[in-house]
Residue, then its C-alpha position, 0 to 999 in steps of 0.5 A: x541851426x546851432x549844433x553847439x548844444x550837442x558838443x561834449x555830448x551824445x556818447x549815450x550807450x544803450x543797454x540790450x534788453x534782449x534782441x533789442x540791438x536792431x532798435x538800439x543802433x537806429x535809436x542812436x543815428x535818429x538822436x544824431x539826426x539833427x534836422x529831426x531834432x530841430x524840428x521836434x524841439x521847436x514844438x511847432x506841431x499839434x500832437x493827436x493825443x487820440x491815436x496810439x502813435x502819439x505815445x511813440x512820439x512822447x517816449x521818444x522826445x523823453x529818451x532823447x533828452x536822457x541820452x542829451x543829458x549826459x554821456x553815460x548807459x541809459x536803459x531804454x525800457x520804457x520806450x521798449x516797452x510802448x513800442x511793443x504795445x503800440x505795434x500790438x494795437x496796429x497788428x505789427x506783430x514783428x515788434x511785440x515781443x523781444x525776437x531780433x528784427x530788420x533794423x530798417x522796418x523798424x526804422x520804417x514804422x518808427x518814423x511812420x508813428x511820428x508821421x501818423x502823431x502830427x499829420x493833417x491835411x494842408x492845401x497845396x497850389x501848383x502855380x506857372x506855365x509848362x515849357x519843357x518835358x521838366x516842366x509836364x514831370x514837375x506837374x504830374x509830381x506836384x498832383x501827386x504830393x498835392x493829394x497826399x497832402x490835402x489828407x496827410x502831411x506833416x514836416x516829416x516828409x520834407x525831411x525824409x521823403x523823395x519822390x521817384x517816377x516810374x515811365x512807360x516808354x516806347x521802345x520805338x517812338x521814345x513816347x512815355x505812355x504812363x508816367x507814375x511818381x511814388x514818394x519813398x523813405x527808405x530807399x532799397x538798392x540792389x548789390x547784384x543783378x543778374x550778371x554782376x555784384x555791385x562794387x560801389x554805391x553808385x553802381x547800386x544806383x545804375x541797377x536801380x535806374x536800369x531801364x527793363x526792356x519788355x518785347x516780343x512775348x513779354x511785351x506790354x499791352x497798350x489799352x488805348x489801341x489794344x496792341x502789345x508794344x515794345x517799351x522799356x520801363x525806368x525808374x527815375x528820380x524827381x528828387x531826393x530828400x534832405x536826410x537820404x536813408x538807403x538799405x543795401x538789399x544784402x539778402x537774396x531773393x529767395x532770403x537764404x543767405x546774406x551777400x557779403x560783398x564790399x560796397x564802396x561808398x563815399x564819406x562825404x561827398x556822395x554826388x546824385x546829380x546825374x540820376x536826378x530828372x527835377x529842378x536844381x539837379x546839381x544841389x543833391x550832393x550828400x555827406x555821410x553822418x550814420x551807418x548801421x552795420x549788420x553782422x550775422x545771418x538771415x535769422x539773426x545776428x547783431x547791430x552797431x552804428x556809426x555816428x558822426x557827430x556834431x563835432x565831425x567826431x565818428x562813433x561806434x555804438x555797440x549796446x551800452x559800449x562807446x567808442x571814439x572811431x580812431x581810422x574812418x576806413x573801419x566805417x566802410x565795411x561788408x556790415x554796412x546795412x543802411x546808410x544816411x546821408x544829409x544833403x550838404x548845407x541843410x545844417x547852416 
């Protein structure tokens, strides 16, 4: 991928037009997602002009070559303007007028109308003989994908998308009575539990991964024999995908107050290996590239971002201001909301 187009540019501020910072910070690490550019640039896809996602995807490639244009304020109005109107027509009514909104559902129904706008169905073949317990997940979660896909795939999916597997397990036996796999996108990972605050990213992971015990009257009932069993239930990951967007889930349960604490994570070098259960385990090795920061409270607040850039550069996107990050140490922060990382490599 030649990433020397994007030298001495991307310092395209974003004018607020009225709460709209939410959009703004996730509009500039979306422009400097570079694999999604690609893909996009080449034009390999057909556009279903028939459905209102579509125009998302138009107004979208237009914004990005106006920010890519030259390093200056661009006021994005017109790319507003059609995600109100389409979120109307697909009753997200969160984003028809100008009230602040969560950064990472936005960022959620963006990425689905790019989705929506180029899907189609591909046929899929599951080929070679099971040998290991790998093997037998590797098959539930290839039919699971191989049905999506029949109906539903585009390239999207392959850079954003991963796939975890829920488990059933006998607390007895160790025998997995059900095994589900899901894809994810975005991934929400817990800074507290019931006991501690998270201090790092990786403690994050162990609260999600954490197997739930369910015995004595909260055990679970088998339908094949008709009894109530002692079982643990687990979360494991099949794999992660290329671009890895995690939410830090910063607001409590009841969503009165915002969890302010610091969560240490890497710049480069975020190693998932252990939590991964499929093929080529150690390959998920991560670096940062954007952050977008959250400051304020549940019902409000304000967004920035931090970008790293083509040239390896940090920047700080406030609205229209744009700022070289003169000490990386500032990017790690209690505002640090959602987090995205590339998998090493996948930019050569």
């Amino acid at each position: 991928m030649d990433l020397t187009k994007y030298h001495n540019k991307g310092m395209t501020g974003l004018e607020n037009l009225g709460n709209t910072c939410f959009l703004n910070s996730c509009i500039q690490v979306m422009n400097h997602t570079y694999e999604l550019n690609h893909f996009l640039d080449m034009k390999k896809y057909n556009l279903k002009r028939d459905i209102p996602d579509s125009n998302i995807l138009t107004e979208w490639d237009d914004l990005r070559n106006v920010m890519w244009s030259g390093n200056g304020v661009v006021t994005p109005r017109r790319f507003v303007i059609n995600v109100q109107q389409i979120a109307s027509i697909k009753n997200k009514d969160i984003f028809t007028g100008w009230a602040q909104n969560d950064m990472p559902e936005f960022l959620l129904f963006f990425i689905d109308c790019i989705h929506n706008s180029i899907s189609r169905g591909v046929n899929m073949k599951i080929n070679g003989n099971k040998q290991t317990d790998k093997d037998e997940m590797a098959v539930v979660c290839y039919k699971m994908l191989k049905t999506i896909y029949e109906k539903d795939y585009s390239e999207i999916m392959n850079i954003f998308y991963g796939i975890y597997v829920s488990e059933i397990i006998s607390k007895d036996t160790g025998k997995c009575h059900v095994m589900k796999p899901e894809t994810y996108f975005i991934l929400d990972l817990p800074v507290m539990d019931e006991i501690l605050l998270a201090n790092n990213i990786y403690e994050c992971f162990n609260m999600y991964t954490k197997p739930e015990l369910l015995e004595g009257e909260n055990s679970w009932f088998n339908e094949q024999n008709g009894q109530k069993e002692d079982i643990k239930k687990q979360i494991t990951f099949w794999n992660f995908p290329n671009v890895l967007v995690i939410a830090l889930k910063r607001f409590t349960p009841d969503g009165m107050h915002r969890i302010n604490t610091m969560i240490d994570f890497p710049l480069e070098n975020l190693d998932l290996t252990k939590y991964v259960r499929g093929y080529s385990a150690n390959t998920y090795i991560y670096d940062l590239y954007g952050v977008c920061n959250h400051s304020g409270g549940v019902m409000g607040g304000h967004y920035t971002a931090f970008v790293k850039n083509a040239e390896n550069k940090w920047l700080h996107f406030n609205d229209s201001n744009v700022e070289v990050v003169d000490n990386v140490e500032k990017i790690v922060s209690p505002l640090a909301y959602c987090l995205f990382y590339r998998k090493k490599n996948t930019l050569l």
